[in-house]
N, C-alpha and C positions, 0 to 999 in steps of 0.2 A: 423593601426587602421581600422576594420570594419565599423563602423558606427559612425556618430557626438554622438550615446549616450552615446558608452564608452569615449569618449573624456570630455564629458559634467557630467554624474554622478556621484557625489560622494559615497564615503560613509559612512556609519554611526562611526567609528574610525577616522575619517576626521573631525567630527564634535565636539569633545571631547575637543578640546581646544578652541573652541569658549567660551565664557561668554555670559551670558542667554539672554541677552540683542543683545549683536552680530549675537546669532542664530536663535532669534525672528525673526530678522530683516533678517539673510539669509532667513529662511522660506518663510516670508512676498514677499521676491520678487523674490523667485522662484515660488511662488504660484501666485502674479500680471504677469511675465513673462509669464506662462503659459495659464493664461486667457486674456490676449495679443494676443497670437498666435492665439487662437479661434477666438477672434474679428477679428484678422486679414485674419481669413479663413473665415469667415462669408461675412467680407466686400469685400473680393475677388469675392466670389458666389456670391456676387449681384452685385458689377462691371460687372461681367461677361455675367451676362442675360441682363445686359441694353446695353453693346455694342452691343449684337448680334439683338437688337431692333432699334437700330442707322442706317439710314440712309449713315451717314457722315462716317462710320466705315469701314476702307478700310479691307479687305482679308489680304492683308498683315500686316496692322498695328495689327490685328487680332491673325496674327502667332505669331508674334512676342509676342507678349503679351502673350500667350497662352504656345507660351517656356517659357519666366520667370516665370511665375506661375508653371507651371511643374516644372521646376526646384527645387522655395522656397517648392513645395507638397513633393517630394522627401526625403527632410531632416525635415521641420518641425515638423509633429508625432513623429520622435522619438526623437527629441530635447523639445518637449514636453513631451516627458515620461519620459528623462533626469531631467529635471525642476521637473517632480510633486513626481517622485522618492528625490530628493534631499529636496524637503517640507516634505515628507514623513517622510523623516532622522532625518529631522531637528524636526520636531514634536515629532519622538521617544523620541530623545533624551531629548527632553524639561520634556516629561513625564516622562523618567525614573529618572531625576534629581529630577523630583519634587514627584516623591515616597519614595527615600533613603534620603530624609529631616527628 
């Protein structure tokens, strides 16, 4: 496996046996998961300018903290393009269904 996206993307012939109702609902939280992730990158970036304004904030506690955020920065973006690809899918397919009615 290359990257968490091919592991995490589906795609749009994966979706064909869903029922409209099922692939609403994948959509729906591929699309929450996604805007998850941002909250979660946003709240990161402001954790991160208020430790370095702390007093109490040791150099070490520092590193440490600064690996695991590299870390989750590393796979997050593309486990997010995973996610907004797979809403993506899942919206085709909603529309194409709802054209050949």
């Amino acid at each position: 496996m290359r990257d968490i996206y091919h592991a995490v993307a589906g795609t749009a012939d994966n979706l064909k046996h869903l029922s409209k109702d099922a692939l609403t609902d994948y959509r729906n939280s591929c699309g929450d998961a996604a805007s998850g992730i941002i909250s979660a990158l946003t709240a990161l970036g402001e954790l991160g300018g208020e430790a370095c304004e702390s007093e109490e904030y040791s150099e070490e506690e520092c590193k440490r903290d600064m690996r695991n955020i590299s870390d989750a920065l590393r796979h997050l973006p593309r486990l997010m393009l995973a996610l907004d690809q797979n809403r993506e899918n899942a919206d085709y397919e909603l529309k194409r269904r709802e054209a050949t009615k």
